[in-house]
N, C-alpha and C positions, 0 to 999 in steps of 0.2 A: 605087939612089938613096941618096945621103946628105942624114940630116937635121942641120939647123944650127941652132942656138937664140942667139937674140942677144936680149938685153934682154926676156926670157920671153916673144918672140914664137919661134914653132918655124913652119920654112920647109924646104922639100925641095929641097936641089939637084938637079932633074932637069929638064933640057930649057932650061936657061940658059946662056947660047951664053960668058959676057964670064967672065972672071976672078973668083978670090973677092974679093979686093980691088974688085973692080967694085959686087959686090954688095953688099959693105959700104960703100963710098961711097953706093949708093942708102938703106940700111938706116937712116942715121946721119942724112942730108936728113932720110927719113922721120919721124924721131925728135926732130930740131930744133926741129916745129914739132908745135904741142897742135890737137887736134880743134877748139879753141873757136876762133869766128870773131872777126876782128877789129872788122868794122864792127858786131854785137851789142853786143860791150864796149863800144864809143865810144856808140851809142844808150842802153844802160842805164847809162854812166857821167852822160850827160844828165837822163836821169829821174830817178833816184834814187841820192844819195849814196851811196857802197860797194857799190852795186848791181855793178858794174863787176868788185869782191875775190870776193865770194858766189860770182857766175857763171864763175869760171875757177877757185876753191876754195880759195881763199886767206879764210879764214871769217873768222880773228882780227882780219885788217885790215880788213876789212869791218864786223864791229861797230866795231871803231873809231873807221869812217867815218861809220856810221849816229849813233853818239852826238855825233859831236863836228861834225854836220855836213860830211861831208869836211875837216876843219880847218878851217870857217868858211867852207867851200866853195873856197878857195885849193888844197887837194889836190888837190880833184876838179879845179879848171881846170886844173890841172898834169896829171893825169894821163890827161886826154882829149887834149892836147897828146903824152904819152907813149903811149899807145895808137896814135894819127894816124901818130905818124913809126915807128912796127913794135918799138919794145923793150919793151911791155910782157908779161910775162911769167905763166905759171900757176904752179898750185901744184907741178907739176913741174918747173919752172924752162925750159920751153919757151918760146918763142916763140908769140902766137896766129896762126893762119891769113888772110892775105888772101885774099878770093875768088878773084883770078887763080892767085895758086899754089895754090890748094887744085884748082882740073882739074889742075895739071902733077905734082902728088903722088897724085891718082886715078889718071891714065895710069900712073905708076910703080909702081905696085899693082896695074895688071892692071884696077882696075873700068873706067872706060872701054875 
C-alpha cells in the first residue's frame, strides 16, 4: 500500500481502481469547499450582524460587523446576497457547503 498525504490529510492508496490524477481531482473538490453550511451562514447573517464572519472564523470582520452594525446594516444585506449566490467564503478561503453538494462530497468520502 502506498500512502499519500495531500494538504495534511494522509490517505492509502490501496483498493482505488482510477489514476492518481483521478484521485487528486477528487482530493482538491474536496478541499474547495469548508465544512460550514451555507444556509446557516444566510440564517445567522439574518439574526445578528457579523454573526455570519464569527461562524465560518473569520473573527476580525466579524467584530467589525458587530460594532459598526454590519456597515449600518448595508454589509450585511450585501453579504446575505453573497452568501445566496455560493461566493462567500471561510477563513480558509473555501467556498461554504450547500446542502445538495454536501451528499455528493459525502459519497466521495466513502461516508455514505
Amino acid at each position: 500500500m502506498e500512502m499519500l498525504k495531500n494538504n495534511g490529510v494522509e490517505n492509502f492508496r490501496g483498493g482505488f481502481s482510477g489514476s492518481l490524477s483521478e484521485e487528486q481531482e477528487i482530493l482538491n473538490e474536496l478541499n474547495k469547499y469548508s465544512e460550514k453550511n451555507q444556509v446557516v451562514a444566510m440564517i445567522l447573517c439574518i439574526v445578528f450582524a457579523g454573526a455570519q464572519y464569527y461562524y465560518v472564523g473569520r473573527i476580525g470582520k466579524g467584530l467589525l460587523y458587530t460594532f459598526t452594525g454590519g456597515f449600518f446594516l448595508i454589509g450585511t444585506f450585501l453579504d446575505f446576497f453573497v452568501i445566496a449566490s455560493g461566493n462567500f467564503k471561510d477563513a480558509q478561503g473555501r467556498y461554504l457547503n450547500m446542502p445538495k453538494r454536501e451528499g455528493l462530497l459525502l459519497k466521495l468520502r466513502g461516508v455514505r
